[in-house]
N, C-alpha and C positions, 0 to 999 in steps of 0.2 A: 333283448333276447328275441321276442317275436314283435313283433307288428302288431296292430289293432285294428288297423285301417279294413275298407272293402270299400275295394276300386271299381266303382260299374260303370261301364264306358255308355254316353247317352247316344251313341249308334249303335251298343247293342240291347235288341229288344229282347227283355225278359219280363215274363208273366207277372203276377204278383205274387204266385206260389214259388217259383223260384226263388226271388229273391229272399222270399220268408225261409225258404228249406237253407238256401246260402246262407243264412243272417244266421238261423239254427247251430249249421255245421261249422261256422266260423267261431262262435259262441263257445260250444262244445271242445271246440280246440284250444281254445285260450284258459277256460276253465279247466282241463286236463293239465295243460303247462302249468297253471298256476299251483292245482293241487300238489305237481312232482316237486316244484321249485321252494315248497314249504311253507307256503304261505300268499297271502295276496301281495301284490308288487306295494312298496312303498318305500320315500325316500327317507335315508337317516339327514335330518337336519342337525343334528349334533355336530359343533366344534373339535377337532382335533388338533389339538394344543400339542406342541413338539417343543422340549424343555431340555436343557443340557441335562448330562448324569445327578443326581444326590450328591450332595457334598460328602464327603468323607471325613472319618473322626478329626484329621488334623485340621481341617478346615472349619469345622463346629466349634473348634475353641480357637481359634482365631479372634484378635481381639475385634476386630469388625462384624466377624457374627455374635461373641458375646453384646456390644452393645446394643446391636439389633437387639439382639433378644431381651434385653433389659428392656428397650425402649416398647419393644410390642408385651410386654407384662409378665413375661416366661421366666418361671423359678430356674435360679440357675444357681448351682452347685459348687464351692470351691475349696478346694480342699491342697492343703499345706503339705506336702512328704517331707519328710524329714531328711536332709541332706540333700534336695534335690537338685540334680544340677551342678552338685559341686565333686570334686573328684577328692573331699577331704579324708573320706573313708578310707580310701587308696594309703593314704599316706601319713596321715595323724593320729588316727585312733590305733591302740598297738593292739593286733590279733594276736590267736592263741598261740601261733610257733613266734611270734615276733618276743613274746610275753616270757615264753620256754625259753627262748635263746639269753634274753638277756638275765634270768634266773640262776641257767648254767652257769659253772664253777669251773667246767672242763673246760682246757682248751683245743676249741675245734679247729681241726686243719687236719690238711687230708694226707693222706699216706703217701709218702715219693719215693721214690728207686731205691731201694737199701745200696751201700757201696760197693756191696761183694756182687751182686746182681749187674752195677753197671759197669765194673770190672773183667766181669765175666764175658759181658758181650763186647767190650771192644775186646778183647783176647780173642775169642773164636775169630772178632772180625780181620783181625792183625793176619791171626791164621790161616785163614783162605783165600788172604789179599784181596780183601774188596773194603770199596771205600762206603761211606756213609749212605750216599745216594747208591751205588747198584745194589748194597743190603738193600734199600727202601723199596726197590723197582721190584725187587727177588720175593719181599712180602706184598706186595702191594699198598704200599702205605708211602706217604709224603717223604723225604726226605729230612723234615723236621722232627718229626716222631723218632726218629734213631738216634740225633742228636739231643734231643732233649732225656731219652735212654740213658745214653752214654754221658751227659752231663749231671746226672738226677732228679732234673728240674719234673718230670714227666711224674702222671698218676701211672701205677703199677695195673696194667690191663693183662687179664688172664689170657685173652685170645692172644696180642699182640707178642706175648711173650711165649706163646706155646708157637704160633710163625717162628720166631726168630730163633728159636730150637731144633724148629725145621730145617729151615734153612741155611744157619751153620754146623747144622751134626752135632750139637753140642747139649749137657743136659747146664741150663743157666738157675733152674730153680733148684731149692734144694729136696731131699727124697722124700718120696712121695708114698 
């Protein structure tokens, strides 16, 4: 940061008082820098060691870090979960709806197109001469959806069948 030096050139002649008053104010000036600077100059002889990151929790159980750690004396911890690892839970053990279902006595299956329902809509559809697909275009919906309707194979959908109400003028549920 500054200098220390005092360069007196031996062609030019100064007193002895001068050089004392120079020695003074040269003094004076390095001891101000040093005061701002916080302190007297001094070097850090200290090491700085640069290390990759910490290992991370998978890498701590790692079996090359557990043996390390066996071999330098470090308590190490291990501990069994129960089903770990295996996906037998999934599939073996019977949960509580799995438990419900097979207790049932009822037979479950789901409700499909009554016959007068899917009679009704090819009728409308007969009646305004449209085929399976431009019905499907005219709701918005696949052209499988109308056929599986018109077959009964289809779940009974509120929305789907208040469209196709719409769309052939027709009332297909019963009163309401």
């Amino acid at each position: 940061k500054f200098h220390s030096h005092l360069i007196i050139s031996a062609t030019t002649s100064f007193s002895i008082s001068t050089f004392i008053e120079l020695r003074t104010l040269h003094t004076k000036t390095i001891t101000r820098e040093i005061s701002m600077s916080g302190g007297p100059i001094s070097q850090d002889w200290e090491p700085v060691v640069i290390r990759k990151k910490a290992p991370n929790a998978a890498a701590k159980k790692d079996e090359k870090a557990v043996n390390a750690a066996r071999r330098a004396g470090a308590d190490i911890d291990t501990v069994k979960k129960y089903n770990a690892a295996t996906n037998k839970a999934a599939s073996s053990s019977t949960s509580l709806n799995t438990k419900r279902l097979d207790e049932d006595t009822e037979n479950l299956a789901h409700d499909r197109v009554p016959t007068e329902l899917k009679k009704a809509i090819m009728q409308a559809r007969m009646d305004k001469k449209l085929t399976q697909s431009q019905l499907a275009q005219i709701i918005n919906e696949k052209p499988q959806v109308i056929q599986e309707y018109e077959s009964g194979k289809a779940i009974p959908n509120q929305q789907i069948i208040g469209k196709l109400e719409r769309a052939l003028g027709a009332k297909l549920r019963g009163k309401k």
